[in-house]
Residue frames as qw, qx, qy, qz and C-alpha x, y, z in Angstrom:
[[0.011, 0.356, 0.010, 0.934, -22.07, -46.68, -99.08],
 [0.244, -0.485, -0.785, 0.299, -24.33, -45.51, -96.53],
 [0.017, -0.618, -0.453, -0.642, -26.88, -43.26, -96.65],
 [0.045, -0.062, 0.528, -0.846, -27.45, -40.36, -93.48],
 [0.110, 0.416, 0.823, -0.371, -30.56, -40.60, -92.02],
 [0.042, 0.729, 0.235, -0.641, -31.72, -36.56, -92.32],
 [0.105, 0.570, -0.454, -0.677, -30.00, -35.47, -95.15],
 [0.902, 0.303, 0.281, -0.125, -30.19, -38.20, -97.48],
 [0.306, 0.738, -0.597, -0.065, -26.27, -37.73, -98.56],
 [0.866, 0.433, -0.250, 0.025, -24.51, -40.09, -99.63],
 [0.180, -0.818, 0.544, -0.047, -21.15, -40.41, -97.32],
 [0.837, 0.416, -0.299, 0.192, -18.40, -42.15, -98.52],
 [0.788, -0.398, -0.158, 0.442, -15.32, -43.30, -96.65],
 [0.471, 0.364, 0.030, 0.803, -13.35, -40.09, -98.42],
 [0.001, 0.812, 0.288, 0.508, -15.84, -37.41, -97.75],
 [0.428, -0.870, -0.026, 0.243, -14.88, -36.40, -94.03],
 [0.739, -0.296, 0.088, 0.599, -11.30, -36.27, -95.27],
 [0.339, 0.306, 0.378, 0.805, -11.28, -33.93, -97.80],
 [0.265, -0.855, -0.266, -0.358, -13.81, -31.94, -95.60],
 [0.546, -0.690, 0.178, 0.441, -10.63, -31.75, -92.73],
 [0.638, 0.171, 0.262, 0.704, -8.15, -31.28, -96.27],
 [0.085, 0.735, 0.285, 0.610, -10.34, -28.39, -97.31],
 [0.534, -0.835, -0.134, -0.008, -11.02, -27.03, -93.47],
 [0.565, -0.305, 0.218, 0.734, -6.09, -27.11, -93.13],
 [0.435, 0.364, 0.320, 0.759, -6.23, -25.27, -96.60],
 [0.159, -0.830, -0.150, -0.514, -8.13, -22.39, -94.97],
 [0.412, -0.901, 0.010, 0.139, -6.40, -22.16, -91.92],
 [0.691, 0.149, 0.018, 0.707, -2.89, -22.48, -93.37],
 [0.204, 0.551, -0.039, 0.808, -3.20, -18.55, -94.55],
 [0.529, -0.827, -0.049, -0.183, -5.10, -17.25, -90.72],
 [0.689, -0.647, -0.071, 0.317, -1.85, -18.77, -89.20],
 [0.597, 0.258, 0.094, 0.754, 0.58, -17.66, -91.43],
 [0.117, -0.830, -0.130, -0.530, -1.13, -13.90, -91.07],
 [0.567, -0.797, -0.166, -0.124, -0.97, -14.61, -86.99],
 [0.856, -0.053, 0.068, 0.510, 2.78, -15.60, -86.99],
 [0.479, 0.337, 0.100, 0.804, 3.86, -13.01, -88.90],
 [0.363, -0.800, -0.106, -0.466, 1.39, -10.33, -86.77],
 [0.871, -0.466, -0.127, 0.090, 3.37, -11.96, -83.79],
 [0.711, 0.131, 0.126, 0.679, 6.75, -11.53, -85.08],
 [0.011, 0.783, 0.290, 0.549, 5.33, -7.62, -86.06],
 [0.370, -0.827, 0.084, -0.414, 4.94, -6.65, -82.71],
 [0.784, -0.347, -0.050, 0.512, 7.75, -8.58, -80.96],
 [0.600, 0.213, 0.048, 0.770, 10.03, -6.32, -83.32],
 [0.237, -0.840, -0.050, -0.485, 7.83, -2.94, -82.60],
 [0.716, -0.673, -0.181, 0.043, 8.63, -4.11, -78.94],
 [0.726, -0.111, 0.109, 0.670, 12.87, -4.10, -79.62],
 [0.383, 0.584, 0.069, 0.712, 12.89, -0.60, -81.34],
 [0.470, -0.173, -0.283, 0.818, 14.21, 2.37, -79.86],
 [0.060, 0.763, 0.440, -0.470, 12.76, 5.59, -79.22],
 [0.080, 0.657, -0.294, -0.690, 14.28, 7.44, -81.85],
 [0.053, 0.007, 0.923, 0.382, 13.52, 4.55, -84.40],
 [0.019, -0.593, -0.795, 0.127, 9.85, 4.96, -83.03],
 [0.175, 0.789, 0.197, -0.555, 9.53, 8.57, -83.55],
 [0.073, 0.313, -0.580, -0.749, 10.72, 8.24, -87.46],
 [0.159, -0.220, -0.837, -0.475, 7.73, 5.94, -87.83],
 [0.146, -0.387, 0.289, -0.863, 5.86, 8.36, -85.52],
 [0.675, -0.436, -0.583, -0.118, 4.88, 6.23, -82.74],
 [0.357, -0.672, 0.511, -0.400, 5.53, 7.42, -78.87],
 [0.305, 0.098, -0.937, 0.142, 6.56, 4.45, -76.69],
 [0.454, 0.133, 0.470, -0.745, 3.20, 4.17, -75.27],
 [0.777, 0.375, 0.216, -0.457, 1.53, 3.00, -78.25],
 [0.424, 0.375, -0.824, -0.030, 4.37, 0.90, -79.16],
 [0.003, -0.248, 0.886, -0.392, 3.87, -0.61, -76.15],
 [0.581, 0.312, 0.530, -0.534, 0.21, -1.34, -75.90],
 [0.796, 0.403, -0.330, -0.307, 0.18, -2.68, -80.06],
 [0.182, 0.483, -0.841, 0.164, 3.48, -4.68, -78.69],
 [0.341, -0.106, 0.743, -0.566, 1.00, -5.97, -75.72],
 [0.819, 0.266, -0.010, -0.508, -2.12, -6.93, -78.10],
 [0.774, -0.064, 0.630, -0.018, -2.44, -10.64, -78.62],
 [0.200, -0.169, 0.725, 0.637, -1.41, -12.19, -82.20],
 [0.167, 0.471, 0.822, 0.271, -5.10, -13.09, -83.01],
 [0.074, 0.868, 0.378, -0.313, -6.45, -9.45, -82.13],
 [0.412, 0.634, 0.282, 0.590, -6.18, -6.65, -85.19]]
């Protein structure tokens, strides 16, 4: 074992891994969210105008949510 300088912890050969296991297990859900936000506005892009005024949007602001990146809300 080997001791850090600064900190005085204790790092083991495991510890970085399970600090990159833990770091995937939190982004798993961000991409899943971005994918499916992606997928969201592809389909917003395909609908028709009369499909868009039953879920009152104009095509204007279809088009500009359609245009927003996956990672922006």
């Amino acid at each position: 074992m080997a001791r850090a300088a600064r900190s005085g912890r204790i790092i083991t050969a495991g510890s970085g891994l399970a600090a990159g296991r833990a770091a995937m297990a939190g982004l798993a859900p961000l991409l899943a969210m971005w994918r499916a936000r992606r997928a969201t506005r592809r389909a917003l892009a395909r609908l028709t105008p009369a499909l868009l005024a039953d879920i009152g949007l104009d095509a204007a602001a279809a088009a500009a949510e359609a245009r927003k990146p996956f990672w922006r809300v």
